[in-house]
C-alpha positions as CSV (number, residue, x, y, z in Angstrom):
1,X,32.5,17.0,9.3
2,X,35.9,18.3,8.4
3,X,36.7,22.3,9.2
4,X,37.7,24.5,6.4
5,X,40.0,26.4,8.7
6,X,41.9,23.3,9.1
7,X,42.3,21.8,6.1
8,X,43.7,25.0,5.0
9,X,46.7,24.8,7.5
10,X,49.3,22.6,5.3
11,X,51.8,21.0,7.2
12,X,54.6,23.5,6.9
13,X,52.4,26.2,8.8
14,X,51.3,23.6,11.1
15,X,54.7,23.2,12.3
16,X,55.6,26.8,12.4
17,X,52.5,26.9,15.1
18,X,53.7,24.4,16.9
19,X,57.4,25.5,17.3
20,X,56.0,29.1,18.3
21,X,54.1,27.6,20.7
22,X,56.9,26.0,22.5
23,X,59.0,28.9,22.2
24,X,56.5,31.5,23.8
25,X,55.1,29.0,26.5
26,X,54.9,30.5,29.7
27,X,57.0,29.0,32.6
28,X,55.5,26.3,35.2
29,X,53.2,29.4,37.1
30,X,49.2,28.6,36.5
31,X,45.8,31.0,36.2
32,X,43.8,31.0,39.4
33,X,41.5,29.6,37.1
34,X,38.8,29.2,39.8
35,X,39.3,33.0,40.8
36,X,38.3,33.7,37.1
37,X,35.1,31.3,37.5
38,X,34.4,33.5,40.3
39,X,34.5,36.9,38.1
40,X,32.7,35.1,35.9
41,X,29.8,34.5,38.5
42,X,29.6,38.3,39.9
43,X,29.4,39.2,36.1
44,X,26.6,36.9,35.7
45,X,24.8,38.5,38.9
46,X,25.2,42.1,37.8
47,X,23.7,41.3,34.1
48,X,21.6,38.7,32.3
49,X,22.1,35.4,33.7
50,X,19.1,34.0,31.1
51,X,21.9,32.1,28.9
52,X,23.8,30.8,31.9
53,X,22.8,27.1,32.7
54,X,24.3,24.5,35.0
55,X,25.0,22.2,32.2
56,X,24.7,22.1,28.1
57,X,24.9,19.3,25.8
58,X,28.2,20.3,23.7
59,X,28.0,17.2,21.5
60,X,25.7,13.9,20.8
61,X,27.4,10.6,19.6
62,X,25.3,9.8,15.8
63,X,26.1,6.1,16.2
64,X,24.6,5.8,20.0
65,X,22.9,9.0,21.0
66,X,25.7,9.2,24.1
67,X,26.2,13.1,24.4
68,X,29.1,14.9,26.3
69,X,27.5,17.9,28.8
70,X,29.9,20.6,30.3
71,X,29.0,22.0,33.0
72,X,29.2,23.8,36.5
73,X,29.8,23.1,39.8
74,X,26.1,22.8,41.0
75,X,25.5,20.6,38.2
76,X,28.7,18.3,39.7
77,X,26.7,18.4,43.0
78,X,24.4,15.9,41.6
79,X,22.8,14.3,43.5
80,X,23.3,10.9,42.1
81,X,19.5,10.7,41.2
82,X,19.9,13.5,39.1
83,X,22.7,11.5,36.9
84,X,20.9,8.7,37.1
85,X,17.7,10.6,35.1
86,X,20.2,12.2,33.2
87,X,21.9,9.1,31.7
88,X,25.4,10.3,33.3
89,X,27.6,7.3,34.0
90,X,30.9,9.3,33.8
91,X,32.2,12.4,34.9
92,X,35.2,14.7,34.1
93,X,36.4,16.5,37.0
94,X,38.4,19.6,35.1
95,X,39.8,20.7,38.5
96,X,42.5,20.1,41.4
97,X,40.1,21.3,44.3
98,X,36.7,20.5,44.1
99,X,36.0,17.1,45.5
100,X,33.8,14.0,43.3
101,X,30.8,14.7,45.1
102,X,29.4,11.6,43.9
103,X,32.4,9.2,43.8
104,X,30.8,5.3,43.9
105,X,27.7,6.4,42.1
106,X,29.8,7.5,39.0
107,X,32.5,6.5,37.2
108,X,35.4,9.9,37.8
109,X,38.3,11.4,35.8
110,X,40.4,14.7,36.7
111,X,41.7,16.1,33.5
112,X,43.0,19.7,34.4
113,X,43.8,21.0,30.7
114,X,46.7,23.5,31.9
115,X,48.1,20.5,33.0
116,X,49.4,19.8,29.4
117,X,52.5,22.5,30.0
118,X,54.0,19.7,32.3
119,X,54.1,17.7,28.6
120,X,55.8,19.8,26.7
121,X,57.8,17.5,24.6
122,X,57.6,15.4,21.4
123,X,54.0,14.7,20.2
124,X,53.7,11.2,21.8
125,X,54.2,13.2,25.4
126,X,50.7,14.9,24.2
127,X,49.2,11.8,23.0
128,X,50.1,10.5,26.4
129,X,48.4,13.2,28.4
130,X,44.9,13.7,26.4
131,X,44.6,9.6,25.4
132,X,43.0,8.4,28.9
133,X,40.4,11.6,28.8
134,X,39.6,10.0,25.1
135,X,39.3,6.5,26.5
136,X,37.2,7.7,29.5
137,X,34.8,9.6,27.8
138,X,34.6,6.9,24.8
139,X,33.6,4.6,27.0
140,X,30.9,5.9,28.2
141,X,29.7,6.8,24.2
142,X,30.3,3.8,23.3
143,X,27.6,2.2,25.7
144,X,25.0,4.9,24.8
145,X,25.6,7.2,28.1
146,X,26.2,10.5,28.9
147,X,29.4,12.1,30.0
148,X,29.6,15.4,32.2
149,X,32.6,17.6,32.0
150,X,32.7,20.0,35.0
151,X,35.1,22.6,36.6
152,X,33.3,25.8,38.8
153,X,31.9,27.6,36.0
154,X,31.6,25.4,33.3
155,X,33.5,28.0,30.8
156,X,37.3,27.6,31.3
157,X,38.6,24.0,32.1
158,X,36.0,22.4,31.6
159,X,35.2,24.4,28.4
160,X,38.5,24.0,27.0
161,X,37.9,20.3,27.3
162,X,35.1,20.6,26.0
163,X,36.4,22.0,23.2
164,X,39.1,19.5,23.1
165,X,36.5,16.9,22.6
166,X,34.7,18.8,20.0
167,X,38.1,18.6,18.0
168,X,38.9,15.3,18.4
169,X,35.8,14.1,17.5
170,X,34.6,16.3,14.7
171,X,38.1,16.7,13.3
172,X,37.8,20.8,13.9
173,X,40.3,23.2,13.9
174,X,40.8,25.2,17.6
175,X,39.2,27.7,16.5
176,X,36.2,26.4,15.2
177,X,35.7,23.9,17.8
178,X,35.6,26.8,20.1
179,X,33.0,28.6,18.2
180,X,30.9,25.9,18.0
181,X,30.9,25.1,21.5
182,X,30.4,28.7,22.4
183,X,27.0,28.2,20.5
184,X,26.3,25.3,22.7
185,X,27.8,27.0,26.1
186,X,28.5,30.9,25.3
187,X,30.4,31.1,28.2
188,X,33.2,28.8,27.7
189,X,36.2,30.9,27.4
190,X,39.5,29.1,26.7
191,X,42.2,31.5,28.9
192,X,45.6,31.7,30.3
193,X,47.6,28.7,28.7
194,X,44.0,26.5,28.2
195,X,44.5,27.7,24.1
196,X,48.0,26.6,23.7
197,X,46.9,23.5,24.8
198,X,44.2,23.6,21.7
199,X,46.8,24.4,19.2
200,X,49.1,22.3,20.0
201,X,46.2,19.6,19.4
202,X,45.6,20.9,15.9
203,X,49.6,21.1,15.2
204,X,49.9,17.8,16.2
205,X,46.7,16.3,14.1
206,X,48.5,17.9,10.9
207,X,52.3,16.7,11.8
208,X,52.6,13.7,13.8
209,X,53.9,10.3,12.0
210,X,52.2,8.7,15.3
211,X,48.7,10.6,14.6
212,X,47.0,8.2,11.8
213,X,48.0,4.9,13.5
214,X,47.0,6.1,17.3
215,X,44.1,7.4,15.7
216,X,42.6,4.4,13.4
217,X,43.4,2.5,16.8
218,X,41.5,4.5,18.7
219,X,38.5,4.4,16.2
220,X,38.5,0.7,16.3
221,X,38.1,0.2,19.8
222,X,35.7,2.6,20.0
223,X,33.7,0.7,17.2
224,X,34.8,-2.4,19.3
225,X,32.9,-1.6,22.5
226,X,29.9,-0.1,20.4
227,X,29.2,-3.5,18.8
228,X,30.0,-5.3,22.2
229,X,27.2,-3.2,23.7
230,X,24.5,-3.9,21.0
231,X,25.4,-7.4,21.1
232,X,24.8,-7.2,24.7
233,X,21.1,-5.7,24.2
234,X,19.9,-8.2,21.7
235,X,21.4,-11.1,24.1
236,X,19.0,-9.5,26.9
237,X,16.3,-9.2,24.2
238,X,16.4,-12.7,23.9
239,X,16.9,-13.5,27.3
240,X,13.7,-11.7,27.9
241,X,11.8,-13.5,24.9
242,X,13.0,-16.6,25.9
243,X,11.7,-15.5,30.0
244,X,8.3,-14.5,28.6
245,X,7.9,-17.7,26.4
246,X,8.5,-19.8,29.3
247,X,5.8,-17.7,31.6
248,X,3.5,-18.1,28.8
């Protein structure tokens, strides 16, 4: 599924974004981002919370049914029984100050997305920061398992990589990746530098020489690890067959 919004950037504009961006970008100075989470909860306690949940599903894998979650805090929390049910091998810790609460149970990644200000160079400098949260969170697709993608509330960081996903995956501009995960999770809320760090994304998907090769090798490992894991099914399959034959 390819977005109309950006196939309609052409290169030219593309670039235009992208210097803007780098022009305009704030200095080093972050949003208290888990302040914001925070407004974000007394909101939710003075109106209706009905839409608000621990954790959505933002996106499920068609070749093995692994789906990425973002979600909250409490939903971080676990306990590991409750990943276990839930299918969740991997999770995405979107913050600097809440702990892995269950680190040894779970395989753990921080990814803070305002992080990507301290890469503010060529394109390769942003391949380098978002290519191990791609790896991470392939790897648990690729093996048919779930993924959650935390911060405190589940709407900024976390959202924003959420979103991230959503674009690298569905090949969707910022802006519609963000719309569709708002349908998923209406309150993820890129803010602060979090959509810079989106539109840089889409620049560099439309400019970079070192887009289309990163990309088909990223594809192929992907599809690597995919048949790796159905070989390994059908080996215990029959393993199994052989095991019950023998009984028999």
């Amino acid at each position: 599924m390819r977005s109309s919004a950006a196939a309609g950037m052409d290169s030219a504009a593309a670039r235009r974004l992208f210097a803007l961006l780098e022009q305009h970008s704030p200095g080093p100075a972050e949003h208290d981002y888990s302040a914001e989470a925070r407004k974000l909860f007394a909101t939710l306690g003075e109106g209706d919370s009905a839409s608000y949940h621990d954790m959505d599903a933002l996106w499920r894998d068609p070749t093995t049914g692994g789906i990425i979650f973002v979600g909250n805090e409490s939903a971080a929390r676990g306990p590991l029984s409750y990943f276990k049910a839930a299918d969740i091998t991997h999770v995405v810790n979107a913050t600097d100050d809440l702990p892995n609460f269950c680190d040894g149970g779970v395989k753990y990644m921080r990814f803070h997305a305002a992080h990507h200000m301290r890469h503010s160079g060529d394109s390769r400098s942003l391949l380098d920061f978002v290519t191990p949260l791609f790896r991470f969170v392939d790897e648990a697709l690729s093996a048919g398992n779930n993924v959650l993608v935390h911060c405190l509330a589940g709407a900024h960081r976390a959202g924003t990589t959420g979103c991230l996903l959503l674009m690298w995956k569905e090949a969707l501009s910022a802006a519609d990746a963000t719309a569709l995960a708002q349908q998923r999770r209406p309150v993820i809320n890129p803010i602060g530098t979090l959509p810079q760090l989106l539109a840089r994304f889409e620049a560099l998907r439309r400019t970079s020489s070192a887009w289309d090769g990163w990309e088909r090798e990223a594809r192929a490992a992907f599809e690597a690890r995919v048949a790796a894991s159905v070989l390994g099914e059908a080996e215990d399959a029959r393993l199994e067959q052989v095991m019950t034959t023998d009984v028999l």
